[in-house]
C-alpha positions in Angstrom: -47.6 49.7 -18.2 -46.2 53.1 -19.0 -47.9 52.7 -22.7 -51.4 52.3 -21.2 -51.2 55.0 -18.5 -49.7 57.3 -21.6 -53.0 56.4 -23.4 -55.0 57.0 -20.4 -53.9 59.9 -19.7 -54.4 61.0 -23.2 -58.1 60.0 -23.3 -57.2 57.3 -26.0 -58.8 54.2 -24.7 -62.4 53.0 -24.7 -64.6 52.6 -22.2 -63.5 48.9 -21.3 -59.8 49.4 -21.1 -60.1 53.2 -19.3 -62.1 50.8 -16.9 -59.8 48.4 -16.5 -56.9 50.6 -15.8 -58.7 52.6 -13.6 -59.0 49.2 -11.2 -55.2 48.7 -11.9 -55.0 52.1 -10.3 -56.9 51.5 -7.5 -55.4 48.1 -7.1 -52.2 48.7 -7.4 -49.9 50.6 -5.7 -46.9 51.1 -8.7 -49.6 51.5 -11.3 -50.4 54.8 -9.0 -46.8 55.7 -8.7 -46.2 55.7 -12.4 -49.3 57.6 -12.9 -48.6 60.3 -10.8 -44.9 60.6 -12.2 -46.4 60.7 -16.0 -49.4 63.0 -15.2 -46.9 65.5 -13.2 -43.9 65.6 -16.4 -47.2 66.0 -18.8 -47.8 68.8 -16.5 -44.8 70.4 -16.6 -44.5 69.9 -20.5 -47.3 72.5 -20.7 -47.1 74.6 -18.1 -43.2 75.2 -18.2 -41.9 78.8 -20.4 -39.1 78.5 -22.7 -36.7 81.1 -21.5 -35.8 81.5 -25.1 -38.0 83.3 -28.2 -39.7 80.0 -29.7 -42.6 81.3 -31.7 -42.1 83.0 -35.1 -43.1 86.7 -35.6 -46.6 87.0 -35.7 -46.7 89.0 -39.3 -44.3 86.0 -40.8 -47.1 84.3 -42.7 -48.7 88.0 -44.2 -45.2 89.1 -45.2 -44.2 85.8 -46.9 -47.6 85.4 -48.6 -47.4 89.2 -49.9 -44.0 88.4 -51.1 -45.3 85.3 -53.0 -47.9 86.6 -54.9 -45.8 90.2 -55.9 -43.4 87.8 -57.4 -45.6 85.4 -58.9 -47.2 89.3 -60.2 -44.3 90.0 -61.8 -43.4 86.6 -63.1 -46.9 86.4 -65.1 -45.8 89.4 -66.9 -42.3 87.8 -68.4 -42.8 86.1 -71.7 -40.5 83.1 -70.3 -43.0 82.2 -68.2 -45.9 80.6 -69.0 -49.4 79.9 -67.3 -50.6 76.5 -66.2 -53.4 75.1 -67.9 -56.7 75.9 -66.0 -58.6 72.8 -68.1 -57.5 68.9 -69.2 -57.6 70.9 -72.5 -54.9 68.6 -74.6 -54.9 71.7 -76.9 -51.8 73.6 -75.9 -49.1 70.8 -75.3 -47.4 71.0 -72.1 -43.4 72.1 -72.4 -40.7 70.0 -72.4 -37.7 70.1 -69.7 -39.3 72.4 -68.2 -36.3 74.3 -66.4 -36.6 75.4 -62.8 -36.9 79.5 -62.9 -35.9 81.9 -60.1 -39.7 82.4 -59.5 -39.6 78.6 -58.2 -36.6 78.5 -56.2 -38.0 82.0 -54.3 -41.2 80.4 -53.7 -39.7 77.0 -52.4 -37.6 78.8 -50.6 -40.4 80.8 -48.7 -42.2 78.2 -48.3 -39.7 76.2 -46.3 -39.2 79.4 -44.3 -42.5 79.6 -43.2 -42.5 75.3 -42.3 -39.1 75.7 -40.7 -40.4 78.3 -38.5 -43.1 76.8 -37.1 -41.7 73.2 -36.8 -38.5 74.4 -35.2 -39.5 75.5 -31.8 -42.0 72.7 -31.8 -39.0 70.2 -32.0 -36.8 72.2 -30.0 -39.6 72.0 -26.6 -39.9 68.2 -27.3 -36.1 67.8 -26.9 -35.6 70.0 -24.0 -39.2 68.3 -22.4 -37.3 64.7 -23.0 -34.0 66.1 -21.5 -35.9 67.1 -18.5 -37.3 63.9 -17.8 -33.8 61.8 -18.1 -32.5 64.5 -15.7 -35.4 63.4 -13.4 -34.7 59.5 -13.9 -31.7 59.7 -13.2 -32.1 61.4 -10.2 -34.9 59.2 -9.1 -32.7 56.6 -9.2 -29.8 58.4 -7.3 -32.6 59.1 -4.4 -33.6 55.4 -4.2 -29.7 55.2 -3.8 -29.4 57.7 -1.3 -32.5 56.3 0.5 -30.4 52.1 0.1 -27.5 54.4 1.6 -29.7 55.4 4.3 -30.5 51.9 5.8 -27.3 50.6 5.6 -25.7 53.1 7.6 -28.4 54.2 10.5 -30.5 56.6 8.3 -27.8 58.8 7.0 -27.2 59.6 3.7 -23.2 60.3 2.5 -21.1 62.6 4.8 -19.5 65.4 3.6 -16.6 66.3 6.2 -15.6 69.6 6.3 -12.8 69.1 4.5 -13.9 67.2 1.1 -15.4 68.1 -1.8 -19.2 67.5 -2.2 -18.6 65.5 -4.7 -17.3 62.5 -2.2 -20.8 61.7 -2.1 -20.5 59.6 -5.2 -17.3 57.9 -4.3 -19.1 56.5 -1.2 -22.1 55.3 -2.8 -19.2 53.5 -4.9 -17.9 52.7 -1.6 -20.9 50.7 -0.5 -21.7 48.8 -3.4 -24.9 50.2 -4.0 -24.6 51.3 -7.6 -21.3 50.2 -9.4 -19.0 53.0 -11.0 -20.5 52.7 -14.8 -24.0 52.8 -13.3 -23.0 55.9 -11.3 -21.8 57.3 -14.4 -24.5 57.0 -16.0 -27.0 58.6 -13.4 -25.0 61.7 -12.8 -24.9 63.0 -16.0 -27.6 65.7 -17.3 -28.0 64.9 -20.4 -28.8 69.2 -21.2 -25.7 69.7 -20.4 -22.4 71.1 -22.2 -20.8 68.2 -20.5 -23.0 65.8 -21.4 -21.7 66.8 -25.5 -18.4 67.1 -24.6 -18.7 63.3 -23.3 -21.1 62.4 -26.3 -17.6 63.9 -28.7 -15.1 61.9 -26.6 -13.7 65.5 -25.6 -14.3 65.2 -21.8 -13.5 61.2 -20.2 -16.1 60.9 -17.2 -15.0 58.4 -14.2 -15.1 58.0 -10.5 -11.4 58.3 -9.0 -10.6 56.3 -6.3 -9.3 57.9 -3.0 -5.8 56.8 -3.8 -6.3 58.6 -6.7 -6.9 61.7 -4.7 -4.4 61.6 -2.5 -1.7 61.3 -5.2 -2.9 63.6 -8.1 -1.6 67.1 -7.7 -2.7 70.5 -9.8 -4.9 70.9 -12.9 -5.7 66.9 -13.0 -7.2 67.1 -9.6 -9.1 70.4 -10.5 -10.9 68.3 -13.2 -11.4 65.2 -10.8 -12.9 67.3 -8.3 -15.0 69.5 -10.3 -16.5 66.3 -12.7 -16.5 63.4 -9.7 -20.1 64.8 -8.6 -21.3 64.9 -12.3 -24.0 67.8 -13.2 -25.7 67.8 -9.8 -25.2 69.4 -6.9 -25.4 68.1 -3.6 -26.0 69.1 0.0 -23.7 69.4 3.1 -24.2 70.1 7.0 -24.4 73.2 8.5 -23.1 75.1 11.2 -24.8 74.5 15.2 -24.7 77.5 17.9 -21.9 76.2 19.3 -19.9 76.5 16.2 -19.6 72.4 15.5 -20.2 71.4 11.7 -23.0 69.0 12.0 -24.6 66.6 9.5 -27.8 66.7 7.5 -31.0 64.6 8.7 -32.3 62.2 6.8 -36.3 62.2 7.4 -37.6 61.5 4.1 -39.7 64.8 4.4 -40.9 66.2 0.8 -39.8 69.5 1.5 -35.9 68.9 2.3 -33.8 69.2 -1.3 -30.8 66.5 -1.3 -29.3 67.0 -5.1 -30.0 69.5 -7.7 -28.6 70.5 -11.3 -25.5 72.3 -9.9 -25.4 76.2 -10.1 -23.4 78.1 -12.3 -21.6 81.6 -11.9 -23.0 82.6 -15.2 -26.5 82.6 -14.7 -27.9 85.3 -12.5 -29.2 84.7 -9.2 -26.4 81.8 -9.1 -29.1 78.8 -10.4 -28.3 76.2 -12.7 -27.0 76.5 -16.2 -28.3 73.2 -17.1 -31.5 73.1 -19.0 -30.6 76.3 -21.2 -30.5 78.2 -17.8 -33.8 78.7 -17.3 -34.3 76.2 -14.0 -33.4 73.0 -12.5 -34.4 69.5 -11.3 -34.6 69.4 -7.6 -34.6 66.1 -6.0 -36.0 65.9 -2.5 -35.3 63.9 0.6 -38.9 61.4 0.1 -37.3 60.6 -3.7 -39.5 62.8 -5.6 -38.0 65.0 -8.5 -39.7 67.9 -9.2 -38.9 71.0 -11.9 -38.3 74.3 -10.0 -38.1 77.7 -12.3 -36.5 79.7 -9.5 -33.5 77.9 -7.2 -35.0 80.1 -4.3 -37.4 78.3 -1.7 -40.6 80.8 -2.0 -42.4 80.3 1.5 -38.9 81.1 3.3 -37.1 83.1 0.7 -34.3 80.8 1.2 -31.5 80.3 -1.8 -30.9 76.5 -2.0 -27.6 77.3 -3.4 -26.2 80.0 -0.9 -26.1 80.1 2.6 -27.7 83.2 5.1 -24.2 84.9 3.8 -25.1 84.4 0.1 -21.6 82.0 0.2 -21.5 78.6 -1.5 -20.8 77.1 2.2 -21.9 75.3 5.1 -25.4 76.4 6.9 -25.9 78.7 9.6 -28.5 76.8 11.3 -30.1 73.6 11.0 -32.7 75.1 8.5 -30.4 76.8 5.9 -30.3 74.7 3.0 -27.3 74.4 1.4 -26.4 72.1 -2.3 -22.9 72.5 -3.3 -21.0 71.6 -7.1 -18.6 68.4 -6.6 -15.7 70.3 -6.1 -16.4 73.1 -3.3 -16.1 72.5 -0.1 -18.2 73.6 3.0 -15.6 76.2 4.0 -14.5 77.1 1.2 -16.3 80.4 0.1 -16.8 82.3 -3.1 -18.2 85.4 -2.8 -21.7 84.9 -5.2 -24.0 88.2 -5.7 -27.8 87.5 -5.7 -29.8 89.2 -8.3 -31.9 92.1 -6.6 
C-alpha cells in the first residue's frame, strides 16, 4: 500500500493505476489515512530549514575550476609532463607505467571536494528527514496507546500524581498490558538523539524499572532511572484549579491539545528540544496525530508547551496552560528556565 501511494504521490503511475488508487482512496478509509500521513512528512521534507549551513559556498565551483586549470597551466609547461594525444594517431606510442604526478592527485583531489560538497548535505537532510519520521511512528503508536489507555480506564490517559515523575506514565502503560516493556522501549526512543547512540554503543542500558525498583534504589542510580524511564519524550501533567487542588488532564481527543513531545533541553534557547539537532520537535497531539513544530511555543496563544504562566517546568495555572514535562521532573518541582526574548 505505502509503495503505491509513494508512487502516487510522486506522479509515477499511469493513467490506469493513478485511477485505480484514486478509487482505493475514495473507498477506503486507511488508504486515506496513509495518504494523508505520507503527503504531510513529504511536506515537511521540503518545506522544513536545516538550522545548520548545508549548501556549499556559492563561488566553490569558480574557485576550484580556476585552480584546476592554473595547475594544469603550469603543468603543460614541465618537460615531465606530456600532452594526451588529440588523434588515434598510433605515431607517438603511449608511455609505459605511467606514474601518478602531483598534477593528478591535486586535480582528483578537487574534484572530490567539489562532489563531497554537494552530496553531503544532500545525504545529511535525507537522514535527518528519515529520523523525523521514526520519531513520528513511534509516537503514533504511543498515541494509539494512550488512546487503548483511555478506554480502559474511563477516558483518561496515565496520571501523574503530584508527587512522581512524568515519566510514570510509561510504567503504567506497562502496568496495563497494553504495550509490553521491549515494545515500550522501543517506541520511546528518538532515534536523533545522543541517547539513541549511546544505546546504539552499548554505553547507556535502556529499561523500564519496576516500582519496587523505585522504592528501593537510592542516589545517582535512581537519577538515571528517573531521568531515562520516560525515554526522549516529554509528557504532560495536570494543572493547578482556583481553589488550589492539582487536577488531572482531559482526555477529549481534540487536535489541538499536545500529550507527548521530544523533551526540552536546558541548552537550547527558549528551553525546546535538543532532539533533532535542536532545531524543533515532534509534537503528538491528543486525536493521535504527530505533527513537526519549529517553535515549542503555541502561536495563536503565545503559550510555551514546555513552561507554565511562571516560565517553570511545573504544574498549570489553569485548566488551559499546557504543560509537557522530561521523565524525571515532577509537577512541583521547579527549575527556574529563562525564555528567550
Amino acid at each position: 500500500m505505502r509503495d503505491e501511494l509513494l508512487a502516487y504521490l510522486l506522479n509515477d503511475l499511469d493513467d490506469e493505476q493513478r485511477s485505480r488508487i484514486e478509487a482505493r482512496l475514495e473507498s477506503d478509509p486507511i488508504w486515506r489515512h496513509e495518504f494523508e500521513r505520507l503527503r504531510e512528512y513529504m511536506e515537511e521534507a521540503r518545506d522544513s530549514s536545516n538550522c545548520e549551513a548545508d549548501t556549499p559556498p556559492e563561488d566553490l565551483v569558480q574557485r576550484t575550476c580556476l585552480f584546476v586549470k592554473q595547475a594544469s597551466a603550469q603543468g603543460a609547461l614541465s618537460p615531465t609532463v606530456l600532452p594526451a594525444s588529440l588523434t588515434e594517431s598510433q605515431e607517438i606510442a603511449a608511455p609505459k607505467n605511467r606514474r601518478w604526478t602531483l598534477l593528478d592527485i591535486s586535480v582528483v583531489a578537487c574534484l572530490l571536494l567539489v562532489m563531497g560538497s554537494l552530496l553531503l548535505p544532500a545525504l545529511r537532510k535525507s537522514r535527518d528527514a528519515a529520523r523525523r519520521q521514526q520519531c513520528q511512528e513511534n509516537l503514533h503508536r504511543l498515541g494509539f496507546a494512550l488512546a487503548k489507555f483511555a478506554e480502559q480506564a474511563g477516558g483518561q490517559i496515565p496520571v501523574i500524581d503530584r508527587h512522581e515523575n512524568a515519566g510514570m506514565y510509561a510504567l503504567k502503560l506497562v502496568e496495563s498490558g497494553i504495550l509490553t516493556r521491549r515494545q515500550l522501549i522501543e517506541f520511546l526512543v528518538c532515534p536523533s538523539t545522543q541517547m539513541a547512540e549511546d544505546i546504539h554503543r552499548g554505553v547507556v542500558v535502556f529499561r523500564i524499572p519496576t516500582r519496587q525498583e523505585l522504592s528501593e534504589t537510592k542516589g545517582a542510580t535512581l537519577k538515571s532511572l528517573l531521568e531515562n524511564m520516560g525515554g526522549s519524550f516529554a509528557y504532560r501533567i495536570g494543572y493547578v484549579d482556583q481553589h488550589g487542588n492539582y487536577c488531572q488532564v482531559e482526555f477529549s481527543q481534540r487536535c489541538n491539545a499536545p500529550v507527548m513531545a521530544d523533551k526540552p533541553s536546558s541548552s537550547v534557547v527558549g528551553f525546546q528540544s535538543a532532539n533533532h539537532s535542536g532545531c524543533g520537535q515532534n509534537v503528538m497531539f491528543q486525536d493521535q496525530s504527530v505533527r513537526y513544530v519549529q517553535l515549542c511555543i503555541q502561536t495563536d496563544r503565545d503559550k510555551h508547551w514546555f513552561l507554565n504562566e511562571d516560565n517553570q517546568p511545573a504544574a498549570g495555572k489553569h485548566k488551559q496552560d499546557i504543560v509537557m514535562m522530561r521523565s524525571e521532573a515532577r509537577p512541583f518541582g521547579f527549575l527556574t528556565v529563562k525564555r528567550k526574548k
